[in-house]
N, C-alpha and C positions, 0 to 999 in steps of 0.2 A: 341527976346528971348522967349523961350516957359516956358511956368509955371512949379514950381518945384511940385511933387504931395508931397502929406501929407505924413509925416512920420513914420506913423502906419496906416492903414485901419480901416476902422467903427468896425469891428468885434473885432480886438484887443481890442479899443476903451471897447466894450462892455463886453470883459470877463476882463478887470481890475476892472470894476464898479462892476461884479458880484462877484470877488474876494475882495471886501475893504468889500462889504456888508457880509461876512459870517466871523462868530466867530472866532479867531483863537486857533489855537490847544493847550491843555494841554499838559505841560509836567509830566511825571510819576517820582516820586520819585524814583531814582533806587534800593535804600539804602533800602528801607522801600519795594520793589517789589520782592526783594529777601528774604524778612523774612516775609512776611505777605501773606498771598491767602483770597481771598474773595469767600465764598461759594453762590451755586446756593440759597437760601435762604437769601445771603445780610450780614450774620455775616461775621465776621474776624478771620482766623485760626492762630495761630501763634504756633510754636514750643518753648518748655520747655527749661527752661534756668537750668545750673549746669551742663549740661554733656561733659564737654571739658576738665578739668585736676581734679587730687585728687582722681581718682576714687576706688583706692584700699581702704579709706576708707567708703566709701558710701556702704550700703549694695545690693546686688542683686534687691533686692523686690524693692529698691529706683529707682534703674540703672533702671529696667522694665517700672517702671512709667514714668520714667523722658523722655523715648522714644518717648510716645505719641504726639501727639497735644495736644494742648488747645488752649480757644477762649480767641480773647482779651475782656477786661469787656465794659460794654454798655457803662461805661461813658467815655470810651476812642474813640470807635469805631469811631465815628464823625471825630475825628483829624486824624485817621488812613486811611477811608476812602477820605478823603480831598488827600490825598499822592495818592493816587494807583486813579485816575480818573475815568478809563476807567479799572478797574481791577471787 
């Protein structure tokens, strides 16, 4: 009877060993990817909260402002940036 050969080739072999050795991937928070941008300088952009219902009472000048951006505060930033990885 002739010999059965191995059941993966050396090569294989050697790209599993190179795949256990490499970190594996982060996942992105999706929740937090849709409300949060990270600017080329490393802050956190976030959009203004109140502009979704009531707005007939809100004045114009408020309605303007509330359009903007704004950043999130430093001492959040850390847990914001933890969410978005690779953001």
């Amino acid at each position: 009877m002739a010999a059965q050969p191995p059941a993966f080739s050396a090569g294989a072999s050697a790209e599993r060993e190179e795949s256990r050795l490499v970190m594996p991937k982060l996942k992105t928070n999706k929740a937090a990817a849709k409300r949060f941008k990270v600017t080329g300088k490393g802050r956190v952009r976030r959009p203004k909260g109140g502009l979704n219902h009531c707005m007939q009472e809100k004045s114009k000048k408020r309605l303007r402002r509330l359009r903007k951006n704004d950043m999130v505060d430093k001492s959040l930033e850390k847990h914001v940036k933890r969410l978005l990885p690779y953001g």
